[in-house]
N, C-alpha and C positions, 0 to 999 in steps of 0.2 A: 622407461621414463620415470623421473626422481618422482614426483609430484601424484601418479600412481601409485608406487610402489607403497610409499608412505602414506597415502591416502587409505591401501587397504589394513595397512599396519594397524589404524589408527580405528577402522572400520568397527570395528565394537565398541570401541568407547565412544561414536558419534552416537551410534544407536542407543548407547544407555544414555548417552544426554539427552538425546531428543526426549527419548521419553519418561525421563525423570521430568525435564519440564513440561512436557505433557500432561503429566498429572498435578503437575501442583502448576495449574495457569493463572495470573493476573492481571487483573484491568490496569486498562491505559492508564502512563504516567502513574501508577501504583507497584511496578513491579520492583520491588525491595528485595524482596526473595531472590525472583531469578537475577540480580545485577548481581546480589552479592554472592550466588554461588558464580555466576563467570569471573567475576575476580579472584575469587578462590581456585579457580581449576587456572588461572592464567598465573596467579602467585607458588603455583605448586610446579610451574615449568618454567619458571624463573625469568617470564615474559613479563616485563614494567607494563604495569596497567593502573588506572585511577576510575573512580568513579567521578562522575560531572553529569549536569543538568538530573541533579536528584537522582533518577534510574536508567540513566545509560553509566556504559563503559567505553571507556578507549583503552588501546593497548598498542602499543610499538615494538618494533622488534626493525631495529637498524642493522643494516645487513656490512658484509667487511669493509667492501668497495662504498665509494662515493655516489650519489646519483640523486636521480626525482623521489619523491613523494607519492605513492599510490594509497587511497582507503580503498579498504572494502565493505562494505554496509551491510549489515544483519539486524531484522525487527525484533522485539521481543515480546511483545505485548499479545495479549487474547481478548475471546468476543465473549463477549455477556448472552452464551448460547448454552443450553443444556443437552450435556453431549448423552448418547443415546447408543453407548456400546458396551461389549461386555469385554472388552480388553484388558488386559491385567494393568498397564499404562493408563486407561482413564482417567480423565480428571477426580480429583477427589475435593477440589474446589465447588461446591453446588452453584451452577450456574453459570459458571466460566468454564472458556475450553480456549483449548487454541483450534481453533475451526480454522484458520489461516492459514496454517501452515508456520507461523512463527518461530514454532516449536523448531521447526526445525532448520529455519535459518540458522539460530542464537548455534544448534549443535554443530554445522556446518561450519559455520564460522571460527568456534573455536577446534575442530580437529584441523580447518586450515593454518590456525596458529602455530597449532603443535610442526605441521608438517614443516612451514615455512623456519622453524625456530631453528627446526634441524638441518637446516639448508640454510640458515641464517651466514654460514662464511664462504657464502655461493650470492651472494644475494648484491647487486648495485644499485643501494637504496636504500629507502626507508618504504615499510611497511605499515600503516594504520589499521585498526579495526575496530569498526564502528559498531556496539553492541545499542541498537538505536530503542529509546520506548517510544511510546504513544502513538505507534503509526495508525492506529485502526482511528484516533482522534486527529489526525493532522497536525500534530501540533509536537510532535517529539523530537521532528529532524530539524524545527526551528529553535528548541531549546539547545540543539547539540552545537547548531551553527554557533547560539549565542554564547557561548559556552565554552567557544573556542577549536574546534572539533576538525574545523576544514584547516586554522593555521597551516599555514606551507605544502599544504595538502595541491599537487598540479592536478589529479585524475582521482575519476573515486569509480569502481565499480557495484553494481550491486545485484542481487539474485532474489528472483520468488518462485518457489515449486508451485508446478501449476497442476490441478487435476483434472485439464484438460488434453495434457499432455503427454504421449506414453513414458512409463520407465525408460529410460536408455537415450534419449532426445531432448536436443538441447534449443530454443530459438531467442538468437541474438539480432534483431533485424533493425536496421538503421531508422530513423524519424520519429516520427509517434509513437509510441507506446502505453500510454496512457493519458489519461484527459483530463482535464481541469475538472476540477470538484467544487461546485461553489452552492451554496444554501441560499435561500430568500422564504419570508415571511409576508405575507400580505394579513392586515387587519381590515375586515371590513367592518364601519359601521353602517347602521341604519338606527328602524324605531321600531321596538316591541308592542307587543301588543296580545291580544286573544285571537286565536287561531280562527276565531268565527267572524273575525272583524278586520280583515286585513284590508281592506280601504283606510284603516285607522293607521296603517300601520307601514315599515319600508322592509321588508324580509331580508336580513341577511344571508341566510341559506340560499334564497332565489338569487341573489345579487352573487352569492359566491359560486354557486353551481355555473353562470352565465358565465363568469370570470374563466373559471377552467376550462369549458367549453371553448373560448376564447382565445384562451393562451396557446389551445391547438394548431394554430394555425401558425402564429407565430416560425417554428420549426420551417414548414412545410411551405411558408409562401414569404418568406422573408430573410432566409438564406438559401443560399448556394446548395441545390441536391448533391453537387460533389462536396461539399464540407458537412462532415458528421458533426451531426450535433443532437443534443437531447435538452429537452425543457420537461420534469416530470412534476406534477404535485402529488405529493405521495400522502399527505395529509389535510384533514377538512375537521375542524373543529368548532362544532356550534349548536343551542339550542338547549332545554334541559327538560322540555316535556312536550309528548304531542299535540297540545291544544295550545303553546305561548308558540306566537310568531317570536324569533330570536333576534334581539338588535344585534348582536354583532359573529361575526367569525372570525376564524384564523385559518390560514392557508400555509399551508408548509411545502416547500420543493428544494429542487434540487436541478443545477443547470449541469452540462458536459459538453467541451466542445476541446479543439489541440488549435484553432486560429485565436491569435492574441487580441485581435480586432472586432470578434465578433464574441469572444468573451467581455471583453470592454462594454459592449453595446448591449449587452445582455438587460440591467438592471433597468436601463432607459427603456429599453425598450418594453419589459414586462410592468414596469408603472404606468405606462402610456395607456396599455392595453386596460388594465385593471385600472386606470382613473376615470377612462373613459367609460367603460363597462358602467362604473361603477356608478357616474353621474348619468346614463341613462335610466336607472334604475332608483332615481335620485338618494342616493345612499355616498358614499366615502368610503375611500381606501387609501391604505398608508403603507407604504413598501420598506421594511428591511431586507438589504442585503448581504451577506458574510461571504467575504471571496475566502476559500478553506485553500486548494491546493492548486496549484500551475499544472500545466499537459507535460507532461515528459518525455520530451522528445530526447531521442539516441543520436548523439555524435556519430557522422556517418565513420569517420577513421575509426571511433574505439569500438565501435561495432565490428566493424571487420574486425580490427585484432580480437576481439571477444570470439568473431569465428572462426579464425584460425585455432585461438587458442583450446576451442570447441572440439575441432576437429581432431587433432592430437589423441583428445581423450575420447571420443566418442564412435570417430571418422566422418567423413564428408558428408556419408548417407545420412547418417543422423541427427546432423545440423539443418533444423527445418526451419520454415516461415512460417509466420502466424498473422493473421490479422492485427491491426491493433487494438484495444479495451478500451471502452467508454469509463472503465472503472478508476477510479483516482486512488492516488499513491504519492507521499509525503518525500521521496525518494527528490522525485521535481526539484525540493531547496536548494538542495545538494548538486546537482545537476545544470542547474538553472544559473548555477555561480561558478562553476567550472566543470571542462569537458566533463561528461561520463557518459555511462551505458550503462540500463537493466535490461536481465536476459531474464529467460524462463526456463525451469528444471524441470523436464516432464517427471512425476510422479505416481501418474494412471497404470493400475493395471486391471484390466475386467476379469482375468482370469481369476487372481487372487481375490475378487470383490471392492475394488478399490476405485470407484466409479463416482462415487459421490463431492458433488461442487463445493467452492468454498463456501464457509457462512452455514454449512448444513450440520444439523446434530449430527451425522455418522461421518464427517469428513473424515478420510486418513490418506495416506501415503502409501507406496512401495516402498520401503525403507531401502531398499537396492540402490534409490536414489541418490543414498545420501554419501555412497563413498563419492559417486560422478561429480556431485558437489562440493563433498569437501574439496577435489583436485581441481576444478575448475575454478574454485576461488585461488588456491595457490597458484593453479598456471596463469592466469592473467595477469596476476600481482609480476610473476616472473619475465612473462612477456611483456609487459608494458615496463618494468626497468632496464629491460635487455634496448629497448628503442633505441636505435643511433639520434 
């Protein structure tokens, strides 16, 4: 098969781009460096590429024949994590890593360029590739839409190595696949005071403690046990010494759910909680809410063509199922506006020591992975223009 064969061809230089950009990672919507070296490796293979929405790239490669439009989507962006390995590849950026995996989309993505370029007069269609920033902030596959990114674009695929996953297995499964990602802020006020005097006084901290307690139930007695969903406050910010009762707090969270309805109802529903709360306790509470990212649900058709196309390169056995992720992904935008599919790259190996989750200081890869990937993005692209 063409899309192997060239895939292994290509198979070291995906590896030295991964980990060139491994070491040199950058924060969301800052990545200057890595866009403009993918243009440069795409301007050196005579693939038309541009830069747009500041730090992405797009790149085309029109194939001989007529036909659809496919993207394929690559992140490029890293986390504000201090990575914690002695690899020759380490970050040399202090502070930054690509803990995501990112690293090795951007590389994926472009050895599928190379491959497709050279199959370019085999090709019915056009090929996009979406070198995407600021995924880890939600906000990068919005500036690409705006920016023009989907134009004429029918189907867009896209890929995240998982370290859940083993090397060699690929899971494409249709419906949910990831969840809505949305933030809220609760302020509580009250009335300060001296910590010896709290008859004087309306305690924030008490009022906010009661509030989260509260919001527990929410979950559990107010949707649907078969609909997953998550309400978490991950943050409590109040008070500046042990003996001052605190007049106000801040409460930070984060909601996840894949139904459109009960995302909706979310905001109502956690100000109701927290007004009320908050007026037994005769204190005030004020709710912002930030809707960040949609559930990303998989087009049940391009999901299967994603497992066929799997399968091909993998075989049958190792086209697995996975749960879906409460985890959010910017992917949605894109998605959410025409057909697609995200699949998952296993990565895991315990043998070689490669166990560690995403978001972790030691995160890595089996880079075995990455030929699997690069051919899996060029066979989709191939299979979904081949469509009658």
């Amino acid at each position: 098969m063409k899309t192997k064969e060239l895939s292994k061809k290509y198979k070291n230089y995906v590896i030295d781009m991964r980990r060139e950009f491994h070491r040199f990672p950058e924060a969301s919507l800052q990545e200057y460096r890595t866009s403009a070296r993918i243009k440069e490796e795409l301007d050196r293979f005579g693939i038309q590429s541009e830069i747009i929405a500041d730090t992405g790239v797009i790149a085309t490669i029109v194939g001989k024949y007529p036909g659809r439009t496919v993207a394929l989507r690559g992140d490029i962006d890293a986390l504000a994590v201090v990575e914690t390995s002695s690899k020759e590849y380490a970050s040399k950026n202090l502070g930054l890593m690509h803990a995501c995996g990112h690293d090795t989309h951007a590389a994926m993505l472009l050895g599928s360029a190379r491959v497709l370029n050279d199959m370019r007069d085999n090709l019915n269609g056009t090929v996009k590739f979406l070198f995407q920033p600021g995924e880890e902030v939600a906000r990068g596959a919005l500036k690409m839409i705006e920016a023009g990114a989907l134009e004429n674009v029918d189907n867009i695929f896209g890929m995240h190595i998982s370290s859940d996953l083993p090397c060699g297995t690929i899971s494409a499964d249709s419906g949910p696949r990831c969840a809505s990602a949305d933030i809220f802020s609760l302020k509580i006020v009250g009335k300060g005071g001296h910590g010896a005097r709290p008859e004087q006084c309306v305690d924030a901290v008490v009022v906010g403690s009661a509030i989260v307690m509260n919001l527990q139930s929410v979950v559990s007695r107010e949707f649907s046990p078969l609909e997953p969903t998550v309400l978490t406050v991950g943050s409590i910010k109040s008070g500046t010494r042990f003996n001052v009762i605190a007049p106000t707090a801040i409460l930070e969270g984060t909601t996840r759910c894949y139904n459109l309805d009960i995302r909706k109802n979310f905001p109502k529903i956690i100000e109701r909680v927290a007004k009320s709360t908050a007026e037994a306790y005769r204190a005030k509470a004020e709710l912002t809410y930030t809707y960040g990212v949609g559930p990303t649900i998989n087009n049940e058709t391009y999901a299967d063509l994603a497992q066929k196309s799997a399968q091909k390169l993998v075989g049958a056995e190792n086209v697995i199922s996975r749960p879906p992720s409460t985890g959010g992904e910017d992917f949605s935008e894109f998605s959410n506006r025409i057909p697609g599919v995200m699949v998952n790259l296993g990565g895991q190996n315990k043998e070689k020591g490669f166990i560690y989750p995403h978001h972790h200081e030691k995160f890595d890869i089996d880079e075995e992975a990455l030929e699997i990937g690069t051919a899996f993005y060029a066979q989709y692209a191939i299979d979904y223009l081949n469509l009658n």
